[in-house]
N, C-alpha and C positions, 0 to 999 in steps of 0.2 A: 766559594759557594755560589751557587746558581741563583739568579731572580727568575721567581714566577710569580705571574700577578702581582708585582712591585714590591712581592717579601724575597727576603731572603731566606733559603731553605738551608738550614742541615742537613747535610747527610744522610740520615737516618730519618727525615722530612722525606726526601727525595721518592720513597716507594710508593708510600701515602699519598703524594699527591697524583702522582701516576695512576694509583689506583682509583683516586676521585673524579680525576678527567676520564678514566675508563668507564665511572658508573652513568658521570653527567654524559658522555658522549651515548652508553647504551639506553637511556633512559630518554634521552632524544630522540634515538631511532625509534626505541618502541612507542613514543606519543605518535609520531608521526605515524608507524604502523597502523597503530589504533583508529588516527583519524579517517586512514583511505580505507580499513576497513568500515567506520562508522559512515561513511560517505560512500560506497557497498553497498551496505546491508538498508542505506536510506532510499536508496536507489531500485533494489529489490521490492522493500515494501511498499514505493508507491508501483511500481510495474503491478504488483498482485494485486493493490486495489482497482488498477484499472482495469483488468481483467476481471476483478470480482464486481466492480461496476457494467460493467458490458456482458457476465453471465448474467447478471442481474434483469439488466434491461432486454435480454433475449430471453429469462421468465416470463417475465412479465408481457412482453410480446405474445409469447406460447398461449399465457393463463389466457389473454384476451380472445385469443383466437378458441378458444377452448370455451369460453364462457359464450360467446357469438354462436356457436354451434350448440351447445344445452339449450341457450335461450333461442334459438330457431327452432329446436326438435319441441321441445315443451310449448312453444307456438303451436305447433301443427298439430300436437298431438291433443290442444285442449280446443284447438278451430275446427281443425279436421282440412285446414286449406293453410296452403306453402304460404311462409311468413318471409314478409318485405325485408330481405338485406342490408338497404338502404335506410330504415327505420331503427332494427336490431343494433348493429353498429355502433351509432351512435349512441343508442339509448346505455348501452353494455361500456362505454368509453365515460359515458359520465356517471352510472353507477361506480366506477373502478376510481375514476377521480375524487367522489365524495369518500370513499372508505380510506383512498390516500389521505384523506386529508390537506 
């Protein structure tokens, strides 16, 4: 009779445990699958967040630029004379940071 793992087996032991070192061995491989998948898929969603950080802050860029220009034309149109860019700017960069928060 054969020793595994320090028993001895019957005969009729012998398929059994063949077939247990086949499950333990496939149940290895699929942990490890799992984990370079799960190390993958961790890896993708911070890529997306950075991307979705950086569409973000090219909104927000956009909005400002967008807001700078309303708040120039609504100058001119309630003075009747071309509004200081130099003033606009600014003033539109800290309304945008008060509404941040």
């Amino acid at each position: 009779m054969p020793l595994i793992r320090g028993h001895w087996l019957r005969p009729a032991l012998r398929p059994q445990a063949a077939i247990k070192e086949r499950i333990d061995r496939f149940a290895t491989e699929a942990a490890e699958r799992q984990r370079q998948l799960a190390e993958a898929l961790a890896e993708q969603t911070r890529a997306a967040q950075r991307e979705i950080g950086a569409a973000k802050e090219r909104a927000f860029a956009e909005i400002r630029n967008v807001a700078v220009d309303v708040a120039r034309s609504v100058t001119e149109k309630l003075t009747g004379s071309a509004a200081d860019e130099a003033k606009l700017a600014p003033a539109v960069d800290r309304a945008m940071a008060e509404r941040a928060g």
